[in-house]
C-alpha positions as CSV (number, residue, x, y, z in Angstrom):
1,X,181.7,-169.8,5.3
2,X,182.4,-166.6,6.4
3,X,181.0,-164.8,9.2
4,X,179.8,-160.4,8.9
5,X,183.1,-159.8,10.3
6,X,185.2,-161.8,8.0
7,X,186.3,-164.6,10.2
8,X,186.4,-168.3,9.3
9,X,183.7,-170.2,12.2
10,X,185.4,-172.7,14.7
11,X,183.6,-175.3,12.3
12,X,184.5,-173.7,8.5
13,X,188.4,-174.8,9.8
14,X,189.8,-177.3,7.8
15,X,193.4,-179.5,8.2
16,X,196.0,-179.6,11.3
17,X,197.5,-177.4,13.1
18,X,201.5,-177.1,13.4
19,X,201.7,-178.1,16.7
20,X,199.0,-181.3,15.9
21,X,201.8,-182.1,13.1
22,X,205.0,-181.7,15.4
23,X,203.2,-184.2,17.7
24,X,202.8,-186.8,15.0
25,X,205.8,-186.5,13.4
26,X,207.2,-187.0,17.1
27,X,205.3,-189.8,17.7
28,X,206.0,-191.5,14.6
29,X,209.7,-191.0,14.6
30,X,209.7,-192.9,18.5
31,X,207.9,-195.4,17.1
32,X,210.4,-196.1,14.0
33,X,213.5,-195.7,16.2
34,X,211.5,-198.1,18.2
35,X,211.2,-200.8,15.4
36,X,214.7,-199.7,14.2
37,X,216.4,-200.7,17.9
38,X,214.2,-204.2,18.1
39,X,215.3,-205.2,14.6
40,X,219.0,-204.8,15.2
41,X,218.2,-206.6,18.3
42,X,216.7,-209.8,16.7
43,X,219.5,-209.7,13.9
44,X,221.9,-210.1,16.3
45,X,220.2,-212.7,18.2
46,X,219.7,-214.6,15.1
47,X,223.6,-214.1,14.1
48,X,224.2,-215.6,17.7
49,X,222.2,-218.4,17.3
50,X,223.8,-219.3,13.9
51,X,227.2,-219.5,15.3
52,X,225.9,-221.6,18.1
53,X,224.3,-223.7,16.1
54,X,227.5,-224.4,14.4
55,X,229.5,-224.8,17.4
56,X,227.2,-227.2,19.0
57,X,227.4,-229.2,15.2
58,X,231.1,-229.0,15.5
59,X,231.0,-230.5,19.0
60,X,228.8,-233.8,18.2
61,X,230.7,-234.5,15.0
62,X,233.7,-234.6,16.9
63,X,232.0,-236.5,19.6
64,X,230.6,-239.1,17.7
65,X,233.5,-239.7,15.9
66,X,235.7,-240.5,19.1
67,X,232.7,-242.6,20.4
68,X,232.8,-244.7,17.4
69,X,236.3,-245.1,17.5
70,X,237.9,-248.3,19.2
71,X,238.1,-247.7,23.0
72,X,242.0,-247.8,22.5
73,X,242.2,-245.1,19.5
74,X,240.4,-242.8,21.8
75,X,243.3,-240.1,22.7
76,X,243.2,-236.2,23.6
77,X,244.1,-233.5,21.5
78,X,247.7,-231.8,21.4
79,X,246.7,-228.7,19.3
80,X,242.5,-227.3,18.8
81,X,241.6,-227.9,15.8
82,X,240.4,-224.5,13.8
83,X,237.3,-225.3,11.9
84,X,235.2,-222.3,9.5
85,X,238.4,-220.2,10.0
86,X,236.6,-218.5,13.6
87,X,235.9,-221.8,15.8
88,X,238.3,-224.1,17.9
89,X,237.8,-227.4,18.6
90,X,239.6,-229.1,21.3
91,X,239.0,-232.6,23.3
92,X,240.1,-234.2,26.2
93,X,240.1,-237.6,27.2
94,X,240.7,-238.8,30.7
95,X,241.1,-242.4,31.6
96,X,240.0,-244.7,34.2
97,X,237.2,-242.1,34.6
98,X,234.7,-242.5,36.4
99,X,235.6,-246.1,36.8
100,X,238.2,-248.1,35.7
101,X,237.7,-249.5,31.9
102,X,235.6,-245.8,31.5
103,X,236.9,-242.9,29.6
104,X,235.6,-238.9,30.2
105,X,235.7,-237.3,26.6
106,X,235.0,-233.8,26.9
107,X,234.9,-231.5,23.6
108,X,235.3,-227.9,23.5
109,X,234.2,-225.5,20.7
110,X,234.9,-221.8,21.1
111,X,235.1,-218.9,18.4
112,X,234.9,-215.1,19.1
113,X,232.0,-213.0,19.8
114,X,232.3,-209.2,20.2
115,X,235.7,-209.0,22.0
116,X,234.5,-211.8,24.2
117,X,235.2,-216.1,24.0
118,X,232.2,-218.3,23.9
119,X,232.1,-222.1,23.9
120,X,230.3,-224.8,24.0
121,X,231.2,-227.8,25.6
122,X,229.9,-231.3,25.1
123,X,230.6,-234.3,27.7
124,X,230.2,-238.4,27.5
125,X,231.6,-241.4,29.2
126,X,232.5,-244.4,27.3
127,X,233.3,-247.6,28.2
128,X,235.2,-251.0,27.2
129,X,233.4,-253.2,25.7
């Protein structure tokens, strides 16, 4: 309602002002960029997880297959084995260790991650029966 000398009251206002708009457009763009960073974050932790997931799976089958084989059969690798087209698989088996009639097996996945190697590595001891 208007006033005798034509001006709107303090309480006739209606909406937001432009600065009260710049400020929430502000705040809501933080908090999407926000969201935005922690999503790609959790994606690629997920992504991460999957391949070690797989690596570790690669690692046990290949483990349990030299511990069911006879103590005898049990030999290192000559050349990794490339498994999924990314991951390497390797073993080594070391003798009289860490007792005599005891082999070490060791088995050795690794596979590429953003310009850097991972692996995972799995260890047992098996002995002659």
């Amino acid at each position: 309602m208007k006033s005798r000398l034509g001006r709107c009251r303090e309480s006739d206002r209606r909406g937001f002002t432009m600065i009260e708009i710049i400020i929430a457009v502000l705040l809501l763009t933080v908090g999407l960029i926000g969201i935005v960073s922690v999503s790609v974050m959790v994606i690629d932790g997920n992504q991460f997880s999957k391949t070690m997931t797989t690596a570790t799976s690669l690692a046990k089958d290949k483990l349990e297959e030299l511990q069911n084989a006879s103590y005898e059969n049990i030999t290192s690798s000559t050349v990794p084995e490339t498994k999924e087209n990314i991951y390497q698989r390797s073993w080594t088996v070391t003798a009289d260790s860490p007792a005599v009639n005891m082999k070490t097996i060791v088995v050795t996945v690794t596979w590429p991650w953003k310009g850097q190697t991972k692996d995972v590595t799995l260890r047992t001891i098996i002995a002659k029966k």
